[in-house]
SEMIMAR-633132 format. One record per residue (C-alpha): x, z, y; residue number from 1; residue in three letters. Coordinates in nm, 2 decimals, decimal comma. Example, Ala and Ser with C-alpha at 12.3 -4.5 7.8 and 13.67 -1.06 7.14 Angstrom:
! SEMIMAR-633132
X  Z  Y  resi  resn
1,23  0,78  -0,45  1  ALA $
1,37  0,71  -0,11  2  SER $
! end
This chain:
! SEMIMAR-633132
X  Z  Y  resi  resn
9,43  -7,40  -3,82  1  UNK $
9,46  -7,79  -3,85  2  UNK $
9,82  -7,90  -3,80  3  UNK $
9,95  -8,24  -3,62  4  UNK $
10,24  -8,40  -3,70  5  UNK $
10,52  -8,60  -3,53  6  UNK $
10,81  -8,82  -3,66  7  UNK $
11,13  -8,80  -3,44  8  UNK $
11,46  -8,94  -3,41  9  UNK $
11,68  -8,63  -3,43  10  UNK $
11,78  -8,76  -3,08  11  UNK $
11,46  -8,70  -2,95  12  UNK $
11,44  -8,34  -3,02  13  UNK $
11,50  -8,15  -2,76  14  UNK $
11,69  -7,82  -2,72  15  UNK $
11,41  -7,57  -2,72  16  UNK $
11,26  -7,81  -3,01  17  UNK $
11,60  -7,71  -3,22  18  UNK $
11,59  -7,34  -3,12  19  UNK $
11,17  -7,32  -3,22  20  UNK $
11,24  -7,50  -3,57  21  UNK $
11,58  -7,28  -3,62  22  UNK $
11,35  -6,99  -3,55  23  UNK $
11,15  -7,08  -3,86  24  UNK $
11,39  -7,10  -4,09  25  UNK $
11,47  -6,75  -3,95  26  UNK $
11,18  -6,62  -4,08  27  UNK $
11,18  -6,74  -4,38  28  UNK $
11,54  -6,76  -4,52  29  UNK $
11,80  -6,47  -4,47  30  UNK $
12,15  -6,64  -4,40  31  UNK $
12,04  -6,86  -4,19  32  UNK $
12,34  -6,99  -3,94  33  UNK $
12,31  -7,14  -3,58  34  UNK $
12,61  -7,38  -3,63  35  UNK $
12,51  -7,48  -4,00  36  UNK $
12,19  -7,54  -3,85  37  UNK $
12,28  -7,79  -3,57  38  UNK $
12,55  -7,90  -3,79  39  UNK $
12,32  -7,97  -4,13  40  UNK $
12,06  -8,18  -3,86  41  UNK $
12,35  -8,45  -3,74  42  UNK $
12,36  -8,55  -4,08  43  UNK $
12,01  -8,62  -4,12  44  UNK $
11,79  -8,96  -3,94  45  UNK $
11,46  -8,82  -3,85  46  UNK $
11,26  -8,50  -3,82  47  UNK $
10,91  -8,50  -3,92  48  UNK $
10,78  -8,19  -3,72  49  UNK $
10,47  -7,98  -3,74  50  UNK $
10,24  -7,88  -3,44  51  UNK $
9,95  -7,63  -3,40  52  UNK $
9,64  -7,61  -3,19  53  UNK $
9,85  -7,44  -2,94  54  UNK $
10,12  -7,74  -2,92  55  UNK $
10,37  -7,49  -3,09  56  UNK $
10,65  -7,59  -3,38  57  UNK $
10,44  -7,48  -3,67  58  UNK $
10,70  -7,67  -3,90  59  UNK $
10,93  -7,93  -4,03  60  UNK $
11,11  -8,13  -4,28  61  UNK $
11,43  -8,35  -4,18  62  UNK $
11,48  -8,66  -4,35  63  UNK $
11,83  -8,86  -4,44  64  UNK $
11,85  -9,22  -4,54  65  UNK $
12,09  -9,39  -4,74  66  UNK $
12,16  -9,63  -4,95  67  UNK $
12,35  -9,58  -5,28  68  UNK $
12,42  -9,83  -5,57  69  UNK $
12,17  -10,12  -5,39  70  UNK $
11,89  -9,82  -5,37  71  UNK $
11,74  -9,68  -5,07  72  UNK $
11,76  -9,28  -5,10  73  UNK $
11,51  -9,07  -4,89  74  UNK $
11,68  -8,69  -4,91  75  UNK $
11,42  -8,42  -4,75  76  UNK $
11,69  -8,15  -4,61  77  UNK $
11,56  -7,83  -4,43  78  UNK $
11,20  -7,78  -4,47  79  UNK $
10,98  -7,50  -4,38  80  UNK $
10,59  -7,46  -4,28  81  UNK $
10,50  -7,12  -4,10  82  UNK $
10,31  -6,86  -4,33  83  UNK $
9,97  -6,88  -4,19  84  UNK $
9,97  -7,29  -4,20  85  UNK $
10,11  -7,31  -4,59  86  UNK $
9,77  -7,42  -4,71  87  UNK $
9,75  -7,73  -4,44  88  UNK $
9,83  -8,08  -4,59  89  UNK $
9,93  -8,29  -4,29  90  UNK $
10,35  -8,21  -4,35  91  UNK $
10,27  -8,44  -4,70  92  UNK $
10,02  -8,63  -4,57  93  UNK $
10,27  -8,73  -4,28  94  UNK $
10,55  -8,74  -4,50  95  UNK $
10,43  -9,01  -4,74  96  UNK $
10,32  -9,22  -4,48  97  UNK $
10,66  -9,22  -4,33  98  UNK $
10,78  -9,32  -4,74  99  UNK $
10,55  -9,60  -4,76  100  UNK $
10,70  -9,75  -4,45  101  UNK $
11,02  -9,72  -4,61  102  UNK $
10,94  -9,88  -4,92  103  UNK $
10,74  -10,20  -4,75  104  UNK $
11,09  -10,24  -4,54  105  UNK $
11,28  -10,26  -4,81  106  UNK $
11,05  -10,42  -5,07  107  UNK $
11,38  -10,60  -5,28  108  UNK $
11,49  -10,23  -5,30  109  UNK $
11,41  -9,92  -5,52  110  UNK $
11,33  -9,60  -5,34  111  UNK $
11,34  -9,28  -5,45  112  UNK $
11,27  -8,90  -5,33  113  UNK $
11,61  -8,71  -5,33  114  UNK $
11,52  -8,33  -5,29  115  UNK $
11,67  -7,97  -5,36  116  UNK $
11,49  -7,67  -5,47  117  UNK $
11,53  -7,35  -5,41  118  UNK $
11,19  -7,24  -5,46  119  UNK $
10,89  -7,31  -5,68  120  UNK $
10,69  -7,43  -5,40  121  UNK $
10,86  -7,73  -5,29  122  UNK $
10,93  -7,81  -5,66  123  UNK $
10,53  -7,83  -5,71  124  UNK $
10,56  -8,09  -5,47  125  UNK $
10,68  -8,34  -5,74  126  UNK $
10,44  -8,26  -6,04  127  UNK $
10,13  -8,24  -5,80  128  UNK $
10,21  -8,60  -5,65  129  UNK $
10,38  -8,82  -5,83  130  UNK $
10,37  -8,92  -6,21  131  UNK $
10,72  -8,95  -6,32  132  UNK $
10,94  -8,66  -6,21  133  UNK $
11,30  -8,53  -6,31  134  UNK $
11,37  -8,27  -6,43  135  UNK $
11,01  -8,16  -6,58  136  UNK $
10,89  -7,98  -6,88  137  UNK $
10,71  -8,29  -7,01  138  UNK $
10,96  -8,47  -7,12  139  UNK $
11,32  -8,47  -7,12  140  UNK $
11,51  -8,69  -6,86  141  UNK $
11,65  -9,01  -7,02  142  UNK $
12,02  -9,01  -7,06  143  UNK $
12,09  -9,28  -6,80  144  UNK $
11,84  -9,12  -6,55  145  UNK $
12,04  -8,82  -6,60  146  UNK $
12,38  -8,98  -6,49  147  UNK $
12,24  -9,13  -6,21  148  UNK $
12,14  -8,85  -6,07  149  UNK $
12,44  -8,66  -6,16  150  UNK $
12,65  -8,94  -5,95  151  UNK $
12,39  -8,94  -5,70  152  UNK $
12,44  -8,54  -5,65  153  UNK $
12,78  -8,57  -5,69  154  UNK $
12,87  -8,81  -5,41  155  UNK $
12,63  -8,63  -5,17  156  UNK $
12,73  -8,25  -5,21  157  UNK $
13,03  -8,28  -5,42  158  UNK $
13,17  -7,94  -5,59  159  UNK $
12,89  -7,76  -5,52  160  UNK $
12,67  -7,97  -5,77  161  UNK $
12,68  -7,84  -6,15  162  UNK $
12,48  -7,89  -6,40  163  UNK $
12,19  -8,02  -6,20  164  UNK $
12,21  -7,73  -5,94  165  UNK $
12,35  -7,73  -5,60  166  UNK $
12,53  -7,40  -5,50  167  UNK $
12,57  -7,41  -5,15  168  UNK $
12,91  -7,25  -5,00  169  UNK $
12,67  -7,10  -4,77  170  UNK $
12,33  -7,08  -4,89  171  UNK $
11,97  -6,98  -4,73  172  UNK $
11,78  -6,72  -4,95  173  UNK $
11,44  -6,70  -4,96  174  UNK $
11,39  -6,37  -4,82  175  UNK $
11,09  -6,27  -5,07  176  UNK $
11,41  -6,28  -5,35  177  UNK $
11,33  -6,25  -5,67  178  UNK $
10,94  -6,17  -5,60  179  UNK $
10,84  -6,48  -5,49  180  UNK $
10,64  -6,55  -5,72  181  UNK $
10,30  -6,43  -5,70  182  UNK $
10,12  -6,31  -6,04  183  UNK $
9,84  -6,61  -6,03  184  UNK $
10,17  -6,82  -6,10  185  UNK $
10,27  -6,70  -6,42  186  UNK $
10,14  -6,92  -6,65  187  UNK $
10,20  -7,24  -6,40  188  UNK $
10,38  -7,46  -6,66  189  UNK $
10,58  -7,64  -6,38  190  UNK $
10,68  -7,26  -6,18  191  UNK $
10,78  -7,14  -6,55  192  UNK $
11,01  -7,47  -6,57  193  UNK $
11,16  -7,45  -6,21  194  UNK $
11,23  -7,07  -6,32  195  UNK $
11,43  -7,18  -6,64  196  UNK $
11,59  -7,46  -6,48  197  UNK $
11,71  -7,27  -6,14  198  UNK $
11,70  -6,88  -6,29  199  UNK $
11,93  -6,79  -5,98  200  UNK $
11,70  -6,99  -5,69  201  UNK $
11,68  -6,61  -5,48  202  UNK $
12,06  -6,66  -5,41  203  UNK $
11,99  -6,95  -5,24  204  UNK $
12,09  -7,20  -5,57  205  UNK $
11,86  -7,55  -5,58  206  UNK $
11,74  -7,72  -5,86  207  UNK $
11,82  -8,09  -5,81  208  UNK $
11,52  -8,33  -5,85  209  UNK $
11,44  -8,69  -5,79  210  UNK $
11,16  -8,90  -5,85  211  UNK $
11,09  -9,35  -5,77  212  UNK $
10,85  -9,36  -5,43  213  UNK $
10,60  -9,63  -5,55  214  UNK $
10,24  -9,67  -5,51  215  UNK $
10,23  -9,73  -5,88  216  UNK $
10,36  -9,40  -5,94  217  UNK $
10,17  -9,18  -5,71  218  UNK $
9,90  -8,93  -5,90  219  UNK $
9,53  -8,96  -5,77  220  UNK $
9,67  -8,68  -5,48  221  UNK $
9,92  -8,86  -5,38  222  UNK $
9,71  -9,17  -5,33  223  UNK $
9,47  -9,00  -5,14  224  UNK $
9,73  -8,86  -4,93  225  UNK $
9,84  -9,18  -4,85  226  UNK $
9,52  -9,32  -4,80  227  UNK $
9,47  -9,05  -4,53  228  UNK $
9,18  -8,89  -4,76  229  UNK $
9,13  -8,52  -4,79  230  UNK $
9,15  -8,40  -5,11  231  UNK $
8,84  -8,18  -5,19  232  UNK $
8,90  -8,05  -5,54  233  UNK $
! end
């Protein structure tokens, strides 16, 4: 089923836009909250929402943007794709288009990817697209990358950051728990790494990560995905 996206204000959305999207989350994550829900999206700028053949909320991804220490941060906040659309490419394909825009209006700026992990899906996100990534198995984050994020995580979700992991006061757990991982995943070096790094991501913990958006450091997916081109491999 071939998905088409959208990018909204969070003004824009309407009522039964919210309920639909809160709905997915629902069906995914178990302590999921109608309040924190509303309350979590007037924090954020945009949504960027998913649509199926039928003109239906297949799924989302809200987007904040901020600046911090003369940088432009781009924070993905609640994100989910409905089961039977996980394999459609048009929520990235969207999303870095909406990046690149970002970076040519603020070309005296750095931009970077601000995103939490609570699962080994979104984490593959990083690896799969771009070339430099933190935290990875590769290579071990350089000391002053390392305190930049730290202040970065620190001045955006406070005392529940620790030691590169955000421990929500009231988190959303992946209702698969501790089985989400499927047996063809076991020798994924990056699932393996996300596993060490967040051991405790089935109680809803997530695994800090942040990457620079530039064309320069986009893999040969990401630059198809930004060029609009399927990838066919």
């Amino acid at each position: 089923m071939k998905l088409k996206s959208n990018l909204l204000k969070i003004s824009e959305l309407t009522d039964t836009d919210k309920l639909a999207m809160f709905r997915l989350m629902q069906d995914v994550y178990n302590g999921e909250n109608w309040d924190k829900f509303l309350s979590d999206m007037t924090e954020k700028n945009y949504a960027l929402v998913l649509y199926n053949e039928k003109s239906q909320i297949a799924g989302f991804t809200t987007i904040e943007i901020f600046d911090f220490e003369g940088n432009i941060i781009i924070y993905s906040g609640d994100t989910v794709v409905e089961e039977n659309s996980r394999g459609d490419i048009e929520l990235m394909r969207a999303w870095w288009k909406f990046s690149y825009t970002v970076q040519q209006n603020n070309p005296d700026k750095s931009v970077f990817w601000l995103l939490i992990s609570k699962g080994w899906r979104t984490y593959k996100f990083f690896p799969m697209f771009l070339k430099k990534i933190y935290p990875t198995y590769r290579y071990e984050t350089p000391q002053e990358v390392q305190e930049f994020i730290n202040r970065l995580a620190l001045t955006k979700f406070g005392d529940c950051y620790k030691d590169g992991i955000v421990v929500p006061e009231k988190p959303d757990m992946l209702k698969s728990g501790k089985n989400d991982v499927p047996k063809r995943r076991i020798n994924d070096s990056d699932v393996m790494f996300f596993l060490k790094k967040n051991p405790e991501f089935y109680k809803g913990n997530e695994l800090v990560c942040l990457a620079e958006l530039s064309v320069a450091n986009l893999t040969k997916a990401g630059l198809r995905l930004l060029h609009g081109v399927k990838d066919e491999n």
